[in-house]
PDB file of the backbone (N, CA, C, O) and the ligand in Angstrom, with CONECT records:
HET     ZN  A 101       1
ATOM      1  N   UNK A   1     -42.083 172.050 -27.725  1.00  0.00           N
ATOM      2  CA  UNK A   1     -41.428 171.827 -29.010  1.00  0.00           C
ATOM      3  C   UNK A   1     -40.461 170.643 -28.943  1.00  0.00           C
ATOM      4  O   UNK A   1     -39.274 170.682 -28.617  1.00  0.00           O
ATOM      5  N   UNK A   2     -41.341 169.362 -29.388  1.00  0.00           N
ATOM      6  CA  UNK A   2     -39.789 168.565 -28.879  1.00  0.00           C
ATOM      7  C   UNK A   2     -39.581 167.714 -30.581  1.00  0.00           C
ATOM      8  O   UNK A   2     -39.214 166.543 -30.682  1.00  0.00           O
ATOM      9  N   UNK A   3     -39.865 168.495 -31.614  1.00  0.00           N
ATOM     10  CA  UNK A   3     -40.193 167.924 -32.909  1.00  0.00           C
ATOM     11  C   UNK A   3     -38.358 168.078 -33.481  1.00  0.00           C
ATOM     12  O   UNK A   3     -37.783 167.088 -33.935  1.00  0.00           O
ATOM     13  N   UNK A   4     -37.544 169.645 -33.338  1.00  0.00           N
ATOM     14  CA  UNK A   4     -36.481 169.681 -33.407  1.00  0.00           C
ATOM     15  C   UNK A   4     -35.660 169.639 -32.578  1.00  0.00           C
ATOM     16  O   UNK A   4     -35.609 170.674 -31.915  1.00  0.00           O
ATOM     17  N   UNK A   5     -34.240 168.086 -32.015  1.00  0.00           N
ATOM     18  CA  UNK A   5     -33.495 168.178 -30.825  1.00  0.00           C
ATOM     19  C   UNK A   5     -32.166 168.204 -31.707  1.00  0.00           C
ATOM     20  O   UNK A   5     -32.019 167.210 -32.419  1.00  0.00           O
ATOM     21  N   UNK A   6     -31.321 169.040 -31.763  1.00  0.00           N
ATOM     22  CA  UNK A   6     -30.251 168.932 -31.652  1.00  0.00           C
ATOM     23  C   UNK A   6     -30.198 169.489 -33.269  1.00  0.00           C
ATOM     24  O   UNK A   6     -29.357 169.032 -34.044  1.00  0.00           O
ATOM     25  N   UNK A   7     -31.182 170.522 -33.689  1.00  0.00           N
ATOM     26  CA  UNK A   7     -30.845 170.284 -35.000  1.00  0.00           C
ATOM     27  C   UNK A   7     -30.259 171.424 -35.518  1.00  0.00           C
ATOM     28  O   UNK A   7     -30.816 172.491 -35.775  1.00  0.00           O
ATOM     29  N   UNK A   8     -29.173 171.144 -35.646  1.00  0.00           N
ATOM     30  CA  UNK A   8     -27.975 172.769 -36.211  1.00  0.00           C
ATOM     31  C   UNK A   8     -27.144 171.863 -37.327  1.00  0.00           C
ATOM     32  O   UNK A   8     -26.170 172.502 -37.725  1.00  0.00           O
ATOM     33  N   UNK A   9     -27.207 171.106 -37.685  1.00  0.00           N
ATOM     34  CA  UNK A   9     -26.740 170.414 -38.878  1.00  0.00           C
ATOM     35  C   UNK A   9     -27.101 170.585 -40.278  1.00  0.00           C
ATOM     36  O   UNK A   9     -26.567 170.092 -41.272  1.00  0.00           O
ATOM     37  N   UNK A  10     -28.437 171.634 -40.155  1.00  0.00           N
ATOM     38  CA  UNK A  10     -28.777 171.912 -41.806  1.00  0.00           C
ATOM     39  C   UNK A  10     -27.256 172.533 -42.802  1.00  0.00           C
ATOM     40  O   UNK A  10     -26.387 173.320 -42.426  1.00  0.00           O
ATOM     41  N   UNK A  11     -27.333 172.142 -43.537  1.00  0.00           N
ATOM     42  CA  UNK A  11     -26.314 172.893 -44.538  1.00  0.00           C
ATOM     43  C   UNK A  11     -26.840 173.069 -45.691  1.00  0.00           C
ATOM     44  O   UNK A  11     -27.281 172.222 -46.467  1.00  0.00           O
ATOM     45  N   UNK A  12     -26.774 174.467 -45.820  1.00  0.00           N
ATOM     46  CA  UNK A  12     -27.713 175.511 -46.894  1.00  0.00           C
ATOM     47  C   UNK A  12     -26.682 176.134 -47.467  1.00  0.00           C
ATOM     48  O   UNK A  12     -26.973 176.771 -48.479  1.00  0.00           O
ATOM     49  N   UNK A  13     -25.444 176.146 -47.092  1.00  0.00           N
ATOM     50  CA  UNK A  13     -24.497 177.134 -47.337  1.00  0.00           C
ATOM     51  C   UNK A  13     -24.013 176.651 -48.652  1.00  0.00           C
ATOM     52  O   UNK A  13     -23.477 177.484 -49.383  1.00  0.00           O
ATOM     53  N   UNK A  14     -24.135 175.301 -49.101  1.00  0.00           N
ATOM     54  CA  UNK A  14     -23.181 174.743 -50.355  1.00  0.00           C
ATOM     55  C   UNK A  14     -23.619 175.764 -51.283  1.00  0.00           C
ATOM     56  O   UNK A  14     -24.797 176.049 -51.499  1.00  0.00           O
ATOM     57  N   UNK A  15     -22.237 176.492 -52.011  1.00  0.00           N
ATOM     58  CA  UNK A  15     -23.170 176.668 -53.470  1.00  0.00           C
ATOM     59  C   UNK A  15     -23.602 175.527 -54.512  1.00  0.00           C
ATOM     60  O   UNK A  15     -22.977 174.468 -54.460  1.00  0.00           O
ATOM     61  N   UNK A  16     -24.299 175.626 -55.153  1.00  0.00           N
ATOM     62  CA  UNK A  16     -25.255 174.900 -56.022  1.00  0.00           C
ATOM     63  C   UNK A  16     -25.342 175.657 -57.659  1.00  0.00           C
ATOM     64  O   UNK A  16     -26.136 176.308 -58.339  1.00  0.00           O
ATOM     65  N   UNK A  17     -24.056 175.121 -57.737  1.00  0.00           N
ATOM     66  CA  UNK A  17     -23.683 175.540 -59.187  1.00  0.00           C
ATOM     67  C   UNK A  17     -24.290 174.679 -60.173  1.00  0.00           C
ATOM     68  O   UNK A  17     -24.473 173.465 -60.079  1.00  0.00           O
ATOM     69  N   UNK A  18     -24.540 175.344 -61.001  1.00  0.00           N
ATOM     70  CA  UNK A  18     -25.350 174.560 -62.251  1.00  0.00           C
ATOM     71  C   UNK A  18     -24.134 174.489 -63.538  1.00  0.00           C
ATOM     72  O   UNK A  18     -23.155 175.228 -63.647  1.00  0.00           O
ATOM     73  N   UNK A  19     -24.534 173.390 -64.422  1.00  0.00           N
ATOM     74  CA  UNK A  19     -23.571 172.347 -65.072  1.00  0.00           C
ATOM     75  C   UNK A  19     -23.296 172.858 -66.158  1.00  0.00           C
ATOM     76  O   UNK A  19     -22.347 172.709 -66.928  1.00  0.00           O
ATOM     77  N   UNK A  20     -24.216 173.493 -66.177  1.00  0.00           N
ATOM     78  CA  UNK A  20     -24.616 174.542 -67.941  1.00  0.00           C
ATOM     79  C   UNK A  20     -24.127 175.649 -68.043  1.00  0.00           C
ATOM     80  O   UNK A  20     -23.544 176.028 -67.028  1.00  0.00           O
ATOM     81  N   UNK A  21     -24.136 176.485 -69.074  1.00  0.00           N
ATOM     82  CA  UNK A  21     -23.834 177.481 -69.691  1.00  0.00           C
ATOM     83  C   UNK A  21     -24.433 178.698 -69.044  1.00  0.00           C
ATOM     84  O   UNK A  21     -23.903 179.795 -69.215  1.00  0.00           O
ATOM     85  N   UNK A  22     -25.545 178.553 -68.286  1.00  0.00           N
ATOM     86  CA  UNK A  22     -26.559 179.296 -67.979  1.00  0.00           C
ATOM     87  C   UNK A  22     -26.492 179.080 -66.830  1.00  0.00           C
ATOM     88  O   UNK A  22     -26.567 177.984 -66.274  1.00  0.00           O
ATOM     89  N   UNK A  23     -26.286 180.520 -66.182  1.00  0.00           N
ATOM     90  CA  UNK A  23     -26.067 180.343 -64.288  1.00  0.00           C
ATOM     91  C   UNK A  23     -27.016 181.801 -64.230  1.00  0.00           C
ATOM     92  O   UNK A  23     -26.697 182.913 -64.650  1.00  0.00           O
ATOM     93  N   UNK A  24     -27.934 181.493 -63.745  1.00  0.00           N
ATOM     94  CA  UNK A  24     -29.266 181.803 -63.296  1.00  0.00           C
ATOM     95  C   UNK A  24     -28.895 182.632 -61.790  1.00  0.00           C
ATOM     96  O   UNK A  24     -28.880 183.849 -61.608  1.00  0.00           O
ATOM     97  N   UNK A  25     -28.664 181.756 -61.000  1.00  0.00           N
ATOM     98  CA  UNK A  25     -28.010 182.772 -60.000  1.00  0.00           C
ATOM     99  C   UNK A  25     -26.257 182.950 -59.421  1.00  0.00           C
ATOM    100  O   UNK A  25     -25.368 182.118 -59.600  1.00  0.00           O
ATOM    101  N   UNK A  26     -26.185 183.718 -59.008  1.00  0.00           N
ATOM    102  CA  UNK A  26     -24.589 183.769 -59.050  1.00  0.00           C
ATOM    103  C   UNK A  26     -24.197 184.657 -60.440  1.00  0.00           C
ATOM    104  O   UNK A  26     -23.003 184.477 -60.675  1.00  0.00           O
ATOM    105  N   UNK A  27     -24.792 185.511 -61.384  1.00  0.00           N
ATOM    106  CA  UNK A  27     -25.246 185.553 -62.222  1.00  0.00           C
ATOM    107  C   UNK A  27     -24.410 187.470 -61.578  1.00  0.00           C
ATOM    108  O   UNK A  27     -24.905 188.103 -60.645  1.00  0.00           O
ATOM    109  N   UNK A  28     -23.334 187.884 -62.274  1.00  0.00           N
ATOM    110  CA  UNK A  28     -22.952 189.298 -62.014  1.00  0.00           C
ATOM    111  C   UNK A  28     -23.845 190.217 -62.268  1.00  0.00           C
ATOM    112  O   UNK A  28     -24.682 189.630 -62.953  1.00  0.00           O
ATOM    113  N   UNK A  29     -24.243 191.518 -62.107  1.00  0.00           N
ATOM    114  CA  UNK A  29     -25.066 192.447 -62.221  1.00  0.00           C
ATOM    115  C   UNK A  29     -24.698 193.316 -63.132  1.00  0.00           C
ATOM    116  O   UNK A  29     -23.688 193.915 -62.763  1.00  0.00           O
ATOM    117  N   UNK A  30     -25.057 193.626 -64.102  1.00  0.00           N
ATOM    118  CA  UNK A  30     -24.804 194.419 -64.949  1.00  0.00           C
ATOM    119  C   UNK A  30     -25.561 195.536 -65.053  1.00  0.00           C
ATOM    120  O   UNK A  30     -26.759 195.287 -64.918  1.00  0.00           O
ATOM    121  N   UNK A  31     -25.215 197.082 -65.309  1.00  0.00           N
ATOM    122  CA  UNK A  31     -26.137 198.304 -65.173  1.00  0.00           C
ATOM    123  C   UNK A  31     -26.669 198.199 -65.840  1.00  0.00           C
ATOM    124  O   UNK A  31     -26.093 197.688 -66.800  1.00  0.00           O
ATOM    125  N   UNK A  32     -28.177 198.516 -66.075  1.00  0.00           N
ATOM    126  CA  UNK A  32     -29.289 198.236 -67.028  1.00  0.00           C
ATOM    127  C   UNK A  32     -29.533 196.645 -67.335  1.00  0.00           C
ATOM    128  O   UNK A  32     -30.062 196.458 -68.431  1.00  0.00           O
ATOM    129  N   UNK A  33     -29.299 195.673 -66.713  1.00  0.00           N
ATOM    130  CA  UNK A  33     -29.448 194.790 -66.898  1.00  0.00           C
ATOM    131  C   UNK A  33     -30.549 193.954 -65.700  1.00  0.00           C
ATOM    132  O   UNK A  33     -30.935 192.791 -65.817  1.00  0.00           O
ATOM    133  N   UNK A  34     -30.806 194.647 -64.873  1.00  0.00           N
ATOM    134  CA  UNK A  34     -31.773 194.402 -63.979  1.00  0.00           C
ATOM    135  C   UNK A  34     -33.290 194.441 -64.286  1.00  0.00           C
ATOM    136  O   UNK A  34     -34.134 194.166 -63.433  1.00  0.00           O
ATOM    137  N   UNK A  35     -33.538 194.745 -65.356  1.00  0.00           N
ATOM    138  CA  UNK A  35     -35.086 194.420 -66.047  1.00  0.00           C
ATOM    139  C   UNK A  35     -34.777 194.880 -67.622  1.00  0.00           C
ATOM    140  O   UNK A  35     -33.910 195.609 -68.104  1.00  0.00           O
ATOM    141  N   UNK A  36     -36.016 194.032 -68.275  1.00  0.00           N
ATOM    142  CA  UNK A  36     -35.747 194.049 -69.889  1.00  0.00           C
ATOM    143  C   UNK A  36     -35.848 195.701 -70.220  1.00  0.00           C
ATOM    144  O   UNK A  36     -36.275 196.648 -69.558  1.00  0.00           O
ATOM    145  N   UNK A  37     -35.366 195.610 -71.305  1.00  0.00           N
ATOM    146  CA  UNK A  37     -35.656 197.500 -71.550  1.00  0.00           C
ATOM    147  C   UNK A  37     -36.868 197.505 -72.734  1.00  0.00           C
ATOM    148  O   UNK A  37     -37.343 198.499 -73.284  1.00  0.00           O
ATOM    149  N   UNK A  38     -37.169 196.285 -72.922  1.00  0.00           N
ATOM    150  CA  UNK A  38     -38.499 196.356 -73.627  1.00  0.00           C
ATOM    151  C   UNK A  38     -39.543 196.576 -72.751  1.00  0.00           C
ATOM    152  O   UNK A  38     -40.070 197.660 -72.499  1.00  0.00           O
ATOM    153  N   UNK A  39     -39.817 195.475 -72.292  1.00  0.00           N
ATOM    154  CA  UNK A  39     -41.288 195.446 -71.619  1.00  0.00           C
ATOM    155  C   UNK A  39     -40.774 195.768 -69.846  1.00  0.00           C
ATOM    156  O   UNK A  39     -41.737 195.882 -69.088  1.00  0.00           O
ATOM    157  N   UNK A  40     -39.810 195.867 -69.394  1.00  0.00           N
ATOM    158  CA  UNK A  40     -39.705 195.986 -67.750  1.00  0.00           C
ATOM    159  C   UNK A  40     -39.536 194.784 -66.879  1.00  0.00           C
ATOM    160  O   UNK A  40     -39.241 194.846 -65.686  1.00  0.00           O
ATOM    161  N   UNK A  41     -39.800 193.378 -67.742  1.00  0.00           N
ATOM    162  CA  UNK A  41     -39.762 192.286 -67.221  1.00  0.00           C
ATOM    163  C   UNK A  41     -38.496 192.277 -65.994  1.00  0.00           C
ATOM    164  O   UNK A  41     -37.441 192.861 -66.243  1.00  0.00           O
ATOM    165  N   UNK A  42     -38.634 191.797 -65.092  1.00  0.00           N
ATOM    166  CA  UNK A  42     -37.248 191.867 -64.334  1.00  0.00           C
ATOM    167  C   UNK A  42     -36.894 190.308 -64.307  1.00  0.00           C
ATOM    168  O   UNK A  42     -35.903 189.962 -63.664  1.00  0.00           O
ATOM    169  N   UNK A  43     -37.566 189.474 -64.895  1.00  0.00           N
ATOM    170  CA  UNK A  43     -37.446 187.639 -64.925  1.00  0.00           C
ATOM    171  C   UNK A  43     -36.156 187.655 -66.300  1.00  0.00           C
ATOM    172  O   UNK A  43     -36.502 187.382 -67.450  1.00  0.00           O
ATOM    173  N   UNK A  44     -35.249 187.874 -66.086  1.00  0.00           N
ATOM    174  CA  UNK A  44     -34.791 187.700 -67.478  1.00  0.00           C
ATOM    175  C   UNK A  44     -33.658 186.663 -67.062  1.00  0.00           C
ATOM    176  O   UNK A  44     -33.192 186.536 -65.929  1.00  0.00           O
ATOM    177  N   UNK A  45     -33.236 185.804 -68.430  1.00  0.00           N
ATOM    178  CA  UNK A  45     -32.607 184.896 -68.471  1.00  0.00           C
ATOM    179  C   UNK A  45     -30.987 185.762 -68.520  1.00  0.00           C
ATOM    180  O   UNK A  45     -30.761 186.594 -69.399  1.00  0.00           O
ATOM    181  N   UNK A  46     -30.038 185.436 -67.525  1.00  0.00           N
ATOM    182  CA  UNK A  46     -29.034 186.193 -68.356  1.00  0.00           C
ATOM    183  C   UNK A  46     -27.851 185.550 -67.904  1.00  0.00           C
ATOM    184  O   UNK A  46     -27.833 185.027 -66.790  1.00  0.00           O
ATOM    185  N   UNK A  47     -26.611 185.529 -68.841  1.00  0.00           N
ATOM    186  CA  UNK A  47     -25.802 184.934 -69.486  1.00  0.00           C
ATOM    187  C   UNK A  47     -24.442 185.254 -69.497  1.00  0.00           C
ATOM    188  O   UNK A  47     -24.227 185.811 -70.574  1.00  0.00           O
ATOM    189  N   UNK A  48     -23.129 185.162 -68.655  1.00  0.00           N
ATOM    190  CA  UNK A  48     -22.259 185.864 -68.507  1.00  0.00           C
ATOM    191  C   UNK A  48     -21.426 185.469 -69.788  1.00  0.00           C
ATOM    192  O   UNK A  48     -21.482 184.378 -70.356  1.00  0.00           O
ATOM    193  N   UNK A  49     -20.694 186.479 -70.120  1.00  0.00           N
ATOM    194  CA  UNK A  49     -19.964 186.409 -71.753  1.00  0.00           C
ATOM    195  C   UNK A  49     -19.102 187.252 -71.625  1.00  0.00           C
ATOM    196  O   UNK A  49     -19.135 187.978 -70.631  1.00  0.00           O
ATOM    197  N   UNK A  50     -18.030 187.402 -72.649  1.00  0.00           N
ATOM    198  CA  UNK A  50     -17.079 188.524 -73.272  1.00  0.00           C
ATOM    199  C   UNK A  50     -17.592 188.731 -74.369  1.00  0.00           C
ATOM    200  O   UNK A  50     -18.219 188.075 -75.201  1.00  0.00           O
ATOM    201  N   UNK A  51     -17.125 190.053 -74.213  1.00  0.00           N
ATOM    202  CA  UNK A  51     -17.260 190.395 -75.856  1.00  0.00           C
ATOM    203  C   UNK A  51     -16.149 190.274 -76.476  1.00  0.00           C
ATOM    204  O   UNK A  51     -15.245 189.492 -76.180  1.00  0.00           O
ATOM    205  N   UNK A  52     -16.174 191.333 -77.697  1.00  0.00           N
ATOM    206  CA  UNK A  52     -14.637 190.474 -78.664  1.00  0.00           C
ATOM    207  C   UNK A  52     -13.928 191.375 -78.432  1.00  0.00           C
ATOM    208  O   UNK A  52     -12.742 191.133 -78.652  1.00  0.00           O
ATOM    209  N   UNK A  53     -14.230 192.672 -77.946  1.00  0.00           N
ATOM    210  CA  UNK A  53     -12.797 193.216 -77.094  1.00  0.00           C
ATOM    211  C   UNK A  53     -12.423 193.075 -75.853  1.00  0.00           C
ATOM    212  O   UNK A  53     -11.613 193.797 -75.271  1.00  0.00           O
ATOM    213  N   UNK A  54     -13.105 191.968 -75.320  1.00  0.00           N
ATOM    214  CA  UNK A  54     -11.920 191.488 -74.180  1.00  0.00           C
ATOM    215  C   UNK A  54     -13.347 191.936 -73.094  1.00  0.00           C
ATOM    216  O   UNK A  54     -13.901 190.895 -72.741  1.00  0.00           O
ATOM    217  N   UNK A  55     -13.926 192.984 -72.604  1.00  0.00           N
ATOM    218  CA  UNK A  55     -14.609 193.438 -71.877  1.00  0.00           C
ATOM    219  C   UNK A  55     -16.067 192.676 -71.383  1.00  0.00           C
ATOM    220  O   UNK A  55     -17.101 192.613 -72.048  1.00  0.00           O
ATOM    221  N   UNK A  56     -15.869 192.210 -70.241  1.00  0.00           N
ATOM    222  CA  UNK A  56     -17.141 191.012 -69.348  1.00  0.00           C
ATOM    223  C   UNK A  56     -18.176 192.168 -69.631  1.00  0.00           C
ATOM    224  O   UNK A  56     -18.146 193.393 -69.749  1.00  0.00           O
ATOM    225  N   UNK A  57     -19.157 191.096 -69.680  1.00  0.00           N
ATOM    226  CA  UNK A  57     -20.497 191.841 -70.421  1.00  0.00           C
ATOM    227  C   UNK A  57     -21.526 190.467 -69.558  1.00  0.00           C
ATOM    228  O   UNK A  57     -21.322 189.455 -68.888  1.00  0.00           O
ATOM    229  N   UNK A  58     -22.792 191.329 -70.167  1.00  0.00           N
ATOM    230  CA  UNK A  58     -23.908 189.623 -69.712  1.00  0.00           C
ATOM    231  C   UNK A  58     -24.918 189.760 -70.733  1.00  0.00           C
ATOM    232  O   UNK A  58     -25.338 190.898 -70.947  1.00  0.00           O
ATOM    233  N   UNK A  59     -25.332 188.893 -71.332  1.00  0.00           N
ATOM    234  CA  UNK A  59     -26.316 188.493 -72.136  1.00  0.00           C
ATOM    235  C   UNK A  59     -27.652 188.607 -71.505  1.00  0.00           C
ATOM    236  O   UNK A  59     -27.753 188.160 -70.362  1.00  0.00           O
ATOM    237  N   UNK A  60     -28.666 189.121 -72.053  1.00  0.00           N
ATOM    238  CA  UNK A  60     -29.856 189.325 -71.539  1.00  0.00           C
ATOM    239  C   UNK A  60     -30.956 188.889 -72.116  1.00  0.00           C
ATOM    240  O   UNK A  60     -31.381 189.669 -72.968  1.00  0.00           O
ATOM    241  N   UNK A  61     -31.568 187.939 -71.966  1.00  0.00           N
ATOM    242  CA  UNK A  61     -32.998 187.766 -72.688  1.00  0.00           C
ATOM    243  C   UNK A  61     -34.167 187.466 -71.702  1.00  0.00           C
ATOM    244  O   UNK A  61     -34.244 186.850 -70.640  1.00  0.00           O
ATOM    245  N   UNK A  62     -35.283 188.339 -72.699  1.00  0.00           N
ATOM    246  CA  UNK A  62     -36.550 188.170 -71.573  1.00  0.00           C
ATOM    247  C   UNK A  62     -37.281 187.266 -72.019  1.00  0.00           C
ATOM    248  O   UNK A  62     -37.396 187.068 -73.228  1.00  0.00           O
ATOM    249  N   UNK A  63     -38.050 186.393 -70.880  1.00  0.00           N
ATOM    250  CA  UNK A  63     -38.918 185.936 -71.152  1.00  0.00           C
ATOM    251  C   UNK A  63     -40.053 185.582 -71.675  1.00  0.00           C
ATOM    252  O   UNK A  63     -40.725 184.598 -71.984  1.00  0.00           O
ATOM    253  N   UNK A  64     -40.028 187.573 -71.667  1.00  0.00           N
ATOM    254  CA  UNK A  64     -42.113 187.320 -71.895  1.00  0.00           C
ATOM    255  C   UNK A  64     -41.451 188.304 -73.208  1.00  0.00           C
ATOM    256  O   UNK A  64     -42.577 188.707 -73.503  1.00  0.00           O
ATOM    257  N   UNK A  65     -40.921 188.725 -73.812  1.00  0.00           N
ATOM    258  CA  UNK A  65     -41.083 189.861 -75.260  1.00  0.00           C
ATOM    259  C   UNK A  65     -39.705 189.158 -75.900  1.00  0.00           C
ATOM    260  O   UNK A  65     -39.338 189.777 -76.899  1.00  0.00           O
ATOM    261  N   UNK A  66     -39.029 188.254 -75.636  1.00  0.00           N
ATOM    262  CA  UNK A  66     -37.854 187.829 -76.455  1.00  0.00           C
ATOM    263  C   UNK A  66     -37.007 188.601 -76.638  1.00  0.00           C
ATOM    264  O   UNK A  66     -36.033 188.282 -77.319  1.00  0.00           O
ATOM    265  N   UNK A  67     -37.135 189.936 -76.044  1.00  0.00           N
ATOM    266  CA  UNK A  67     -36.239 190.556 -76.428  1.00  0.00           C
ATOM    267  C   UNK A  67     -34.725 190.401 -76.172  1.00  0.00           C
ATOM    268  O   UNK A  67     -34.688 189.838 -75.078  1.00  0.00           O
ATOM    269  N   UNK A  68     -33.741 190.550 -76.494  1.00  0.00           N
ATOM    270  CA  UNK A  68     -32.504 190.457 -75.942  1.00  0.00           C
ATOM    271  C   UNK A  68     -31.280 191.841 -76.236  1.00  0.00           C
ATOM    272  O   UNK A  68     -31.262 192.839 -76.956  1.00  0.00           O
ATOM    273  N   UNK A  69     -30.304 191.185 -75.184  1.00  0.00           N
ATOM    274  CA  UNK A  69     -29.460 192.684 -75.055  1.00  0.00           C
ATOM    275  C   UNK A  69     -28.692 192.160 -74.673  1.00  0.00           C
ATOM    276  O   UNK A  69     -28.877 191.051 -74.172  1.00  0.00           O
ATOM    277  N   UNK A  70     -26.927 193.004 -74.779  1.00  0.00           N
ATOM    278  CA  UNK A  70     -26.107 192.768 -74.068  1.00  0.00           C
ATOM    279  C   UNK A  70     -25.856 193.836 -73.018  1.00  0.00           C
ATOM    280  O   UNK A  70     -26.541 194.810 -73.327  1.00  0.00           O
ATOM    281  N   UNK A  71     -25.143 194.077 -71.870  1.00  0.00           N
ATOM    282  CA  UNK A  71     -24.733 194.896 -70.955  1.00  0.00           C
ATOM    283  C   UNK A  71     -23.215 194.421 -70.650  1.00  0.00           C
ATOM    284  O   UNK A  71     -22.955 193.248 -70.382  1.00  0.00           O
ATOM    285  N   UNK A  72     -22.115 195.571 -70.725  1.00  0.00           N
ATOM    286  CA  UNK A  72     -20.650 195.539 -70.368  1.00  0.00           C
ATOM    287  C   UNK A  72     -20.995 195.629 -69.114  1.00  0.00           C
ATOM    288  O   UNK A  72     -21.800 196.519 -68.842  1.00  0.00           O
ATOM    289  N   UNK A  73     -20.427 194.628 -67.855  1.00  0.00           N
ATOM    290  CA  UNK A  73     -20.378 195.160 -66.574  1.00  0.00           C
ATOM    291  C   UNK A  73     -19.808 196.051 -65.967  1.00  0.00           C
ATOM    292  O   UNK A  73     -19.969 196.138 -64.749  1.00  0.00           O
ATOM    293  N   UNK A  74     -19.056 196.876 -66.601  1.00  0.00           N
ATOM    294  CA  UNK A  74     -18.392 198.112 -66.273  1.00  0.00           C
ATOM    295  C   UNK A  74     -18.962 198.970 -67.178  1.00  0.00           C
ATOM    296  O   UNK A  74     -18.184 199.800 -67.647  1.00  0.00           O
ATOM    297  N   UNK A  75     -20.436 199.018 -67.669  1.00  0.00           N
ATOM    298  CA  UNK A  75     -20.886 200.072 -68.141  1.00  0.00           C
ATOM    299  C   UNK A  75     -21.762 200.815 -67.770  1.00  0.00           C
ATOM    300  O   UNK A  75     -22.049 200.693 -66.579  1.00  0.00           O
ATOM    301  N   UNK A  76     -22.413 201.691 -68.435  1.00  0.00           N
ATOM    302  CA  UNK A  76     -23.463 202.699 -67.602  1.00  0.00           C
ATOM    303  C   UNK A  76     -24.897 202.315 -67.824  1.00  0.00           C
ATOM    304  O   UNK A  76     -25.813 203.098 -67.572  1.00  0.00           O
ATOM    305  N   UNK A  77     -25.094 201.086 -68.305  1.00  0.00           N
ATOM    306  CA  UNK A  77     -26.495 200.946 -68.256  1.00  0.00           C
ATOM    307  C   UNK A  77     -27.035 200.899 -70.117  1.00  0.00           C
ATOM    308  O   UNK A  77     -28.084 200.497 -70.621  1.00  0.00           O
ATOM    309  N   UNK A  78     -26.075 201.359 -70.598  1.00  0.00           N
ATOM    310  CA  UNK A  78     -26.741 201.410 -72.097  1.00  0.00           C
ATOM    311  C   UNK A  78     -26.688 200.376 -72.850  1.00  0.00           C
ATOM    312  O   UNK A  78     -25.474 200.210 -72.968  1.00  0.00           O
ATOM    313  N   UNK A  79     -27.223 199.526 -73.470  1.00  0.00           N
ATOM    314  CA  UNK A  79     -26.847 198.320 -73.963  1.00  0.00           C
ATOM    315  C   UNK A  79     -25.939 198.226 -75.240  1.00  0.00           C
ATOM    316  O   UNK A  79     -26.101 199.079 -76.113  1.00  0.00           O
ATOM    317  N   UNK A  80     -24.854 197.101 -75.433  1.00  0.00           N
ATOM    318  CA  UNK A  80     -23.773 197.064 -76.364  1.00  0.00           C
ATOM    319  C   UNK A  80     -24.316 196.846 -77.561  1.00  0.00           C
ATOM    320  O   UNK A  80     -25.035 195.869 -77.771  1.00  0.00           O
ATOM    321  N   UNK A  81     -24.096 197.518 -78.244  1.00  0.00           N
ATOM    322  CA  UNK A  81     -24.664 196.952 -79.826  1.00  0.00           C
ATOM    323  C   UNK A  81     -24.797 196.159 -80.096  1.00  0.00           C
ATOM    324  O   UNK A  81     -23.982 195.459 -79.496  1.00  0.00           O
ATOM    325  N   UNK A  82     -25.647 195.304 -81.022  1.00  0.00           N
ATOM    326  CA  UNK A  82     -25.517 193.770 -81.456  1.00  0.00           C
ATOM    327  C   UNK A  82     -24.497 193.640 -82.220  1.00  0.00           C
ATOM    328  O   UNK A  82     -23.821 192.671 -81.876  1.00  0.00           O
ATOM    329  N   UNK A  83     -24.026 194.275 -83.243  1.00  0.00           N
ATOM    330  CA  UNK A  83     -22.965 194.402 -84.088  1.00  0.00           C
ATOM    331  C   UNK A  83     -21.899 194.461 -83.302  1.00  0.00           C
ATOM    332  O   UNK A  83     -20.927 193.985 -83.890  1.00  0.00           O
ATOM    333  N   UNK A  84     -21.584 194.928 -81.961  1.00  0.00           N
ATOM    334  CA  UNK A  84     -20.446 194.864 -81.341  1.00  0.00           C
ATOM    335  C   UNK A  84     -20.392 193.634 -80.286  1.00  0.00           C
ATOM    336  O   UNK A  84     -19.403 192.925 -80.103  1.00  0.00           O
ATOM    337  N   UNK A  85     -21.486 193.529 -79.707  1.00  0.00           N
ATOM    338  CA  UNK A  85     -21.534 192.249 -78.923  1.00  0.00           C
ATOM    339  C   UNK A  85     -21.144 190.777 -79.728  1.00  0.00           C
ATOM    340  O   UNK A  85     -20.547 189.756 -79.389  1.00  0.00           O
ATOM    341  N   UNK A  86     -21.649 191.128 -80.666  1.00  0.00           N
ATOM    342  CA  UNK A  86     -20.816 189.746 -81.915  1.00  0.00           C
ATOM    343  C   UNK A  86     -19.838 189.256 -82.499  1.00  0.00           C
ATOM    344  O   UNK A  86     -19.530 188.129 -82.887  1.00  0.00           O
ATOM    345  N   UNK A  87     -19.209 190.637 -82.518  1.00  0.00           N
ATOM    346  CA  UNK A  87     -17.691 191.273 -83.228  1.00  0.00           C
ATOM    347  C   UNK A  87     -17.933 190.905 -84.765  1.00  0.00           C
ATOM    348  O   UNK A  87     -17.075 190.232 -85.337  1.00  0.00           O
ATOM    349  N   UNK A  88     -19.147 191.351 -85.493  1.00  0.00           N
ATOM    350  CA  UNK A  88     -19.469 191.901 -86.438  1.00  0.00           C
ATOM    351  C   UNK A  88     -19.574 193.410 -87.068  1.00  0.00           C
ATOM    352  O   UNK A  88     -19.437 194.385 -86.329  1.00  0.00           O
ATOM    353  N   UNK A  89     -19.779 193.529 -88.220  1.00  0.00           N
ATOM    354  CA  UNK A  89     -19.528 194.947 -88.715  1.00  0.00           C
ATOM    355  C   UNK A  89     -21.158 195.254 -88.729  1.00  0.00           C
ATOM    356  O   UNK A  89     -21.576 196.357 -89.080  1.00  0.00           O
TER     357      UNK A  89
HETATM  358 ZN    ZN A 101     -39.383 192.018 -72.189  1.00  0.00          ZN2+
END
């Protein structure tokens, strides 16, 4: 093996934050938010946010059924109303 000499210099460790609104990974976990609750998709786009009472939540949309949802990260998995995720009536 004489293809790699001396090579311990990779650096993989940087995070690799993205510029946008949308952080894909690094991305908090929210209960029930680990696959769509429509179709099961587990590819979902999701979106860290507050809601309008103050409480971190994540935005959820799937890929393949459009569906979308919010999840409080301190919740049990049930998704926040749209009417409340908006701070609409
Ligand atoms: Zn889906």
């Amino acid at each position: 093996m004489a293809r790699r000499k001396g090579g311990t210099s990779r650096r993989s460790a940087e995070p690799d934050e993205p510029l946008g609104s949308i952080a894909q990974s690094g991305a908090p976990a929210a209960p029930g938010a680990d696959r769509c609750q429509g179709c099961g998709n587990p590819d979902l786009v999701r979106i860290r946010m507050t809601l309008p009472d103050g409480r971190p939540a994540l935005y959820v949309s799937c890929r393949t059924c459009e569906r979308t949802n919010w999840f409080a990260l301190d919740g049990d998995g049930t998704p926040v109303p749209r009417e409340q995720a908006l701070g609409t009536d």
